[in-house]
C-alpha positions as a Markdown table, in Angstrom:
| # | Residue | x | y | z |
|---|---|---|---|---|
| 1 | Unk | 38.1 | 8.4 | 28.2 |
| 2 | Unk | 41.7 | 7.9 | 26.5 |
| 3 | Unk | 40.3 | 4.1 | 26.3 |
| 4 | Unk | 37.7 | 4.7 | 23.7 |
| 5 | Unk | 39.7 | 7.1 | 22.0 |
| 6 | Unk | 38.4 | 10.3 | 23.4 |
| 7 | Unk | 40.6 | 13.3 | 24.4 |
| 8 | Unk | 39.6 | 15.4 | 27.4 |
| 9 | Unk | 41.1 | 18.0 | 29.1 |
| 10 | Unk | 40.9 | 19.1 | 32.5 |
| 11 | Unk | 39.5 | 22.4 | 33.4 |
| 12 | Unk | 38.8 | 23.3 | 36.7 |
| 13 | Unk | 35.5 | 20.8 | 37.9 |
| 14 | Unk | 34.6 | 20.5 | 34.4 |
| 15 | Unk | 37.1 | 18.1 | 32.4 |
| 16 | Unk | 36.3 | 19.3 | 28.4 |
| 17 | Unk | 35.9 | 16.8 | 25.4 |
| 18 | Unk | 36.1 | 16.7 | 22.0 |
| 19 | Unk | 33.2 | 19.3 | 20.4 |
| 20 | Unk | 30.4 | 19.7 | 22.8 |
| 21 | Unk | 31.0 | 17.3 | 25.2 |
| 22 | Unk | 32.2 | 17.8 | 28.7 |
| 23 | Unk | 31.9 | 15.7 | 32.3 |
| 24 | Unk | 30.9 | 18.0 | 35.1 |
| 25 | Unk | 31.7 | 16.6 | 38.8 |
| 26 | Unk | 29.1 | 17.1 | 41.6 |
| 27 | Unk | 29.8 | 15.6 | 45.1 |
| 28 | Unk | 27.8 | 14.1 | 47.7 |
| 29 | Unk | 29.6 | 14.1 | 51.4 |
| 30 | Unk | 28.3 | 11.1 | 53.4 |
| 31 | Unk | 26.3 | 12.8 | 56.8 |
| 32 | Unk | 29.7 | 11.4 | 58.5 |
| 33 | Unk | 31.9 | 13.7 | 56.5 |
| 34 | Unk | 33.3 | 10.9 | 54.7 |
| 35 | Unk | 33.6 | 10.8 | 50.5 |
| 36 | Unk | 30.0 | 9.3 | 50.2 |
| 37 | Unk | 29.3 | 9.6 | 46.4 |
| 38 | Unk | 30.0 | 12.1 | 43.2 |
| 39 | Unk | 27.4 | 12.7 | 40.3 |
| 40 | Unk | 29.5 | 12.2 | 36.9 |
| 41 | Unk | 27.3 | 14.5 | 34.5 |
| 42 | Unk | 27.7 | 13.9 | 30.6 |
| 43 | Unk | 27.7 | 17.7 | 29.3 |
| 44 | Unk | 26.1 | 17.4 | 25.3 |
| 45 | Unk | 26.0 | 20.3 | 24.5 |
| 46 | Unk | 28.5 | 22.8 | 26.4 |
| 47 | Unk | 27.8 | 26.0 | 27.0 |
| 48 | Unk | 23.7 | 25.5 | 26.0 |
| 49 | Unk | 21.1 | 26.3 | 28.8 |
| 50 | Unk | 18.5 | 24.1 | 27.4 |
| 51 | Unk | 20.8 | 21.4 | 26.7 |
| 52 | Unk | 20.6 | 17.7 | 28.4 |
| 53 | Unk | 23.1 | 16.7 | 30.7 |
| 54 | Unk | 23.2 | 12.7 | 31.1 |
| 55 | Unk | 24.1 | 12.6 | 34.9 |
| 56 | Unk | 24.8 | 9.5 | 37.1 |
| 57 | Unk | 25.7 | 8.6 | 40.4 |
| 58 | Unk | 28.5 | 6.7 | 41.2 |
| 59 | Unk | 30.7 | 5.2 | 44.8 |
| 60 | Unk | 33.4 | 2.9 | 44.7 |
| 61 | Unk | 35.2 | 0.6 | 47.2 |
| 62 | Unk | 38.4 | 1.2 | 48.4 |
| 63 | Unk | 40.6 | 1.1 | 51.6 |
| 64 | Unk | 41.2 | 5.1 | 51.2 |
| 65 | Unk | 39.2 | 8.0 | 49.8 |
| 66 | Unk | 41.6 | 8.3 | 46.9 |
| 67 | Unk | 40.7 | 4.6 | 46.2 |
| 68 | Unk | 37.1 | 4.7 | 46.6 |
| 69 | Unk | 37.1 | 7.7 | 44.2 |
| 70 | Unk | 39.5 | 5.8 | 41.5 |
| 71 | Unk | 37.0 | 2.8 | 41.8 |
| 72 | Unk | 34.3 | 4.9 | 41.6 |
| 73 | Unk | 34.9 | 6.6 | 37.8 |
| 74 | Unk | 36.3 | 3.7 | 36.8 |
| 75 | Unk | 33.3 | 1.7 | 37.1 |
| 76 | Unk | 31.7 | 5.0 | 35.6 |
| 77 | Unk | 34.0 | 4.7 | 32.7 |
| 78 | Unk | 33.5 | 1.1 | 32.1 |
| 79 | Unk | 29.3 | 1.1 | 32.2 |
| 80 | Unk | 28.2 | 4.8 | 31.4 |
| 81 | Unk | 30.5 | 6.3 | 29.5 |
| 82 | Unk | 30.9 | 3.2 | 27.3 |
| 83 | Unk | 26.9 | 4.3 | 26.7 |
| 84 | Unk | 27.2 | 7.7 | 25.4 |
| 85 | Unk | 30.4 | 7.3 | 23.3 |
| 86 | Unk | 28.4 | 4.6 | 21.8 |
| 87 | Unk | 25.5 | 6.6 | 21.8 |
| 88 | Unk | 27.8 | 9.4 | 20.1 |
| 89 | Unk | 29.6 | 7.1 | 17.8 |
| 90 | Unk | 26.8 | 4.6 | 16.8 |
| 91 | Unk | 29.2 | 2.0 | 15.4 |
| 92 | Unk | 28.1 | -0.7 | 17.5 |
| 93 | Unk | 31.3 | -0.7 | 19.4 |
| 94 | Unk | 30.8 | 0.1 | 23.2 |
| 95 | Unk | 27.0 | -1.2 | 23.4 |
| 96 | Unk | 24.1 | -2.2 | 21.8 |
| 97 | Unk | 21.0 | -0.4 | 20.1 |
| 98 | Unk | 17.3 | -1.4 | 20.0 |
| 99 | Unk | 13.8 | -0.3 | 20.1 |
| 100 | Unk | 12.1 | -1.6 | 23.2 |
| 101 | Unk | 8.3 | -2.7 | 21.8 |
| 102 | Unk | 6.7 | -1.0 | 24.9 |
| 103 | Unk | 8.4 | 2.4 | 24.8 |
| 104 | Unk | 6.9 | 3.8 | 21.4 |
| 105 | Unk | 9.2 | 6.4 | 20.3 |
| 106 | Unk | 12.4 | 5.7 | 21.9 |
| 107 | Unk | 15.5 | 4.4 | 21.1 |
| 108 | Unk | 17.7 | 2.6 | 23.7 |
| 109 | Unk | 21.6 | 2.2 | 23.8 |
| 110 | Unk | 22.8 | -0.2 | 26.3 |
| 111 | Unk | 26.2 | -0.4 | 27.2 |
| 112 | Unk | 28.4 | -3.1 | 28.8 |
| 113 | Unk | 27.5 | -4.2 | 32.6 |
| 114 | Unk | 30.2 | -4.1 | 35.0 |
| 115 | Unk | 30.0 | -7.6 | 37.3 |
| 116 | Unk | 32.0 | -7.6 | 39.9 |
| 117 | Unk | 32.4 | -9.6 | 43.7 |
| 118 | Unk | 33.3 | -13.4 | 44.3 |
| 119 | Unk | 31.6 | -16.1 | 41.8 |
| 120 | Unk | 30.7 | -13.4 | 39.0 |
| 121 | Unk | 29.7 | -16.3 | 36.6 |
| 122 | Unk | 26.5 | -17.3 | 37.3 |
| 123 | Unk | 25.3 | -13.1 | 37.5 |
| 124 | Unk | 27.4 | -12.2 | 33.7 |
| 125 | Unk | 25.7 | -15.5 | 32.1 |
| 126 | Unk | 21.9 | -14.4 | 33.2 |
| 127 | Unk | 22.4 | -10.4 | 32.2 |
| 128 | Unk | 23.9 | -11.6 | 28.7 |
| 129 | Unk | 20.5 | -13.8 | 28.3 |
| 130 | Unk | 18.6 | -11.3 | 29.1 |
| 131 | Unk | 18.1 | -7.7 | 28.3 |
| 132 | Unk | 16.7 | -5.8 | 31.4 |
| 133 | Unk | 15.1 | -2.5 | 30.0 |
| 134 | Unk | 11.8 | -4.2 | 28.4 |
| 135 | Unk | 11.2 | -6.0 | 31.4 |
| 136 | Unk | 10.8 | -3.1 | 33.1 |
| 137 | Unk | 9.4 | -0.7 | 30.5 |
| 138 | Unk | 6.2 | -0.8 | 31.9 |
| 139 | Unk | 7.3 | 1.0 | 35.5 |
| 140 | Unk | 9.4 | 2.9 | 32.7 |
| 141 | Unk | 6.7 | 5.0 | 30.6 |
| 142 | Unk | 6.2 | 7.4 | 33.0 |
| 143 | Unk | 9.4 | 8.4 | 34.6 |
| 144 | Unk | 11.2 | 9.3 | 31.5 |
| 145 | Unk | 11.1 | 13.3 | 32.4 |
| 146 | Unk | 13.2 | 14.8 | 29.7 |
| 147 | Unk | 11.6 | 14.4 | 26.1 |
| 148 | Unk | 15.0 | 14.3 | 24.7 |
| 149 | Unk | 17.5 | 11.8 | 26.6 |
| 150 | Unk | 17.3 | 10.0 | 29.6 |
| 151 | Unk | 19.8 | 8.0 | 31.6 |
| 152 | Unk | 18.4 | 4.8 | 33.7 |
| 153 | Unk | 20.9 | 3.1 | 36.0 |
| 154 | Unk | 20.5 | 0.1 | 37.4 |
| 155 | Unk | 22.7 | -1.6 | 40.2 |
| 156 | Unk | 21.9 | -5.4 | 41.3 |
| 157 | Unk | 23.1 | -8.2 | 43.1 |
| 158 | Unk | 24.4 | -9.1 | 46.9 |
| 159 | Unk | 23.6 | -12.5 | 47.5 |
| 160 | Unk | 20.5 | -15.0 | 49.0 |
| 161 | Unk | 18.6 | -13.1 | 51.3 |
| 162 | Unk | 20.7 | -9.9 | 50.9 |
| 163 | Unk | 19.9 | -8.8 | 47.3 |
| 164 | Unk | 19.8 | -5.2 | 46.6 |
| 165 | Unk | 18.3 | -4.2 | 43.6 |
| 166 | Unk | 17.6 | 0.0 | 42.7 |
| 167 | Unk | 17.2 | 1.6 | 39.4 |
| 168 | Unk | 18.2 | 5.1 | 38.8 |
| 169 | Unk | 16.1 | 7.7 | 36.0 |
| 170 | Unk | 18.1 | 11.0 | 35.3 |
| 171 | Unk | 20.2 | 9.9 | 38.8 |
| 172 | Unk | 17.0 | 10.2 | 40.4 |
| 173 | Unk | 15.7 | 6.4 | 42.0 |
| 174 | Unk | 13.0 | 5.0 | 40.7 |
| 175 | Unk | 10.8 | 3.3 | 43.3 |
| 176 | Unk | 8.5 | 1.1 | 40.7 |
| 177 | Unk | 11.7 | 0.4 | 38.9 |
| 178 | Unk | 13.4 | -0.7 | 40.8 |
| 179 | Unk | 10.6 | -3.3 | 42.5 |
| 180 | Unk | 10.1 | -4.6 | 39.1 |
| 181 | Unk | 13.9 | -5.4 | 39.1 |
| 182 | Unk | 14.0 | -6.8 | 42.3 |
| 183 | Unk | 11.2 | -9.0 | 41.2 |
| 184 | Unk | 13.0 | -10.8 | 38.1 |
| 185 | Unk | 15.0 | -14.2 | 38.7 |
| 186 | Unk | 18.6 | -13.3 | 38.5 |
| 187 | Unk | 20.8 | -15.4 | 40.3 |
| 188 | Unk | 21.3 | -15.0 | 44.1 |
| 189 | Unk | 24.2 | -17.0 | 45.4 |
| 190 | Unk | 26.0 | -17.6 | 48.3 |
| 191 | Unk | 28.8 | -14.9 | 48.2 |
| 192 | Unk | 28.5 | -11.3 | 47.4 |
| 193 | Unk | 28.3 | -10.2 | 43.9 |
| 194 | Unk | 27.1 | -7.0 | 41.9 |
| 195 | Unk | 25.9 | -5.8 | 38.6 |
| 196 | Unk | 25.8 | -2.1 | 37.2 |
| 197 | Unk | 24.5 | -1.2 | 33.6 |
| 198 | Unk | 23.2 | 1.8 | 31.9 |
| 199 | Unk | 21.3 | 2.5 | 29.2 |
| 200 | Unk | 19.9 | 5.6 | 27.2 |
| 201 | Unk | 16.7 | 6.1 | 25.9 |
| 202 | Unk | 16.7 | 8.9 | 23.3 |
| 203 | Unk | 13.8 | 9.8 | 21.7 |
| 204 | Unk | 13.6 | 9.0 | 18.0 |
| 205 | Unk | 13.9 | 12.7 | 16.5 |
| 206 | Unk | 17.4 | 13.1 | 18.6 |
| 207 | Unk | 20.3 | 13.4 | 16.2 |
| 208 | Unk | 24.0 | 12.7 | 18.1 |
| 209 | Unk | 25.7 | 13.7 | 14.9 |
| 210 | Unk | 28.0 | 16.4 | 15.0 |
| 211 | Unk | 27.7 | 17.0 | 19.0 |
| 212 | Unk | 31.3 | 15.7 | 19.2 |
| 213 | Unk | 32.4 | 18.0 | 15.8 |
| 214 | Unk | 30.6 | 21.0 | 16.7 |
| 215 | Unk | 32.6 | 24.2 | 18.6 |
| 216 | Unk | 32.2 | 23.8 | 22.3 |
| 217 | Unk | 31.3 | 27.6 | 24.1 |
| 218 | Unk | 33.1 | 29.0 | 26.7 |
| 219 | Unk | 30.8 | 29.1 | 29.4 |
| 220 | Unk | 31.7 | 26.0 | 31.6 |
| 221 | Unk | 28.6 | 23.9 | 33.2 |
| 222 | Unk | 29.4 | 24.8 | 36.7 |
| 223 | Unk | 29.7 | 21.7 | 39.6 |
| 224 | Unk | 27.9 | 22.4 | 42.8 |
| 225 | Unk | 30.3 | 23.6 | 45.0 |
| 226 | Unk | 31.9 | 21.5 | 47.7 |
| 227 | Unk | 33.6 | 22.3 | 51.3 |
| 228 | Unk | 36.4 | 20.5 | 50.7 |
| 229 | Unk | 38.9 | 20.1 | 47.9 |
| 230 | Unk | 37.1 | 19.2 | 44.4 |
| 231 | Unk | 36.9 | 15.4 | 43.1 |
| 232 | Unk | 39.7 | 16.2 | 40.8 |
| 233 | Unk | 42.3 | 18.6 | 42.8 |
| 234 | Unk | 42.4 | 15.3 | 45.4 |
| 235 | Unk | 42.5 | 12.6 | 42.5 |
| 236 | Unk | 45.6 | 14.6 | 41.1 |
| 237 | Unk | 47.1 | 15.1 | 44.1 |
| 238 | Unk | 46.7 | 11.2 | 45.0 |
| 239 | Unk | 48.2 | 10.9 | 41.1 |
| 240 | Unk | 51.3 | 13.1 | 42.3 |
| 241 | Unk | 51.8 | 10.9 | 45.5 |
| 242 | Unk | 52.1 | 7.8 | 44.1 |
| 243 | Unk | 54.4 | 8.9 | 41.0 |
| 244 | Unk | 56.7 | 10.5 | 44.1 |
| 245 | Unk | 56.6 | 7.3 | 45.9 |
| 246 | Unk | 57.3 | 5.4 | 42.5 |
| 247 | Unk | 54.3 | 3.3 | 42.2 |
């Protein structure tokens, strides 16, 4: 969050931001036992019952859990919350804003897709031709629960006759969504490759300003607790490792 000038501060599961705003951790053990996936949840308006929280799912690769975690918020960082600080910001910086013609009423802020795998090229030059949310705003219309803000995910790629293709609404995945994406021409190729973007749709009376300048309260938004260590006691720890071992 240092990256796009944002200071946060860790407080137990819940890692505090400037005003309002906080990231709340939730994690999802695999049925194995293993690290499976976290929820990163994009806290508004801290402290506020009522208020929306932009979660998203998120896994990483990685030869250890540590890794796989570190990839994982990384690629968080890079796609989602480029999104809201650009949503919070609105300079233009971190993403892009338009008003897709077939969502009356809403205003979308698309951030910067994360490509990633062998031969990337072909994948990054469709999605900058392209701009995926009013291709699919027609599956859209009706999954966009929360009259406020709503977070839609989408993860795509793999490679000829392995494609993968799912869109995510409020973390929750979106089965006519995610057809519709699967059905569009971008590039399969030979070798594996992936793309994940994000982009909010707020509705047009929603007003950003001042969420990051307001007092946050003191009530945190609680993660759902986990058996093991939390996300962030591991991450640290794995921090504290490496600085002992001098990498």
């Amino acid at each position: 969050m240092a990256y796009y000038g944002q200071e946060f501060t860790v407080d137990g599961e819940v890692v505090r931001g400037p005003g309002t705003t906080a990231v709340a951790v939730r994690e999802h053990p695999a049925e194995d036992g293993g690290p499976g996936h976290v929820d990163l949840g994009y806290v508004l308006h801290l402290g506020r019952a009522d208020a929306p929280v932009v979660w998203d799912c998120t896994a990483g690769l990685g030869k250890t859990e540590e890794e796989k975690l570190d990839n994982a918020v990384r690629m968080w960082a890079t796609t989602t919350a480029a999104t809201l600080v650009e949503l919070l910001e609105g300079r233009g910086e971190h993403g892009d804003h338009y008003r897709p013609a077939l969502l009356p009423g809403w205003h979308a802020v698309q951030g910067p897709a994360a490509v990633f795998g062998f031969d990337t090229a072909p994948l990054r030059d469709w999605l900058s031709d392209h701009q995926l949310l009013p291709e699919l705003a027609g599956v859209l219309r009706t999954e966009l629960a929360d009259p406020e803000v709503n977070g839609v995910k989408l993860f795509l790629g793999g490679k000829a006759g392995d494609d993968i293709a799912e869109v995510r609404v409020n973390g929750r995945v979106s089965a006519p969504a995610s057809a519709a994406l699967r059905a569009l021409g971008w590039p399969r190729g030979e070798r594996l490759c992936w793309a994940r973007l994000f982009v909010l749709l707020t509705a047009e009376h929603f007003d950003p300003v001042g969420v990051a300048a307001a007092p946050a309260a003191a009530e945190p938004v609680p993660a759902v607790p986990a058996a093991r260590p939390g996300l962030l006691g591991r991450w640290r720890a794995a921090a504290a490792r490496a600085r002992r071992a001098g990498r």
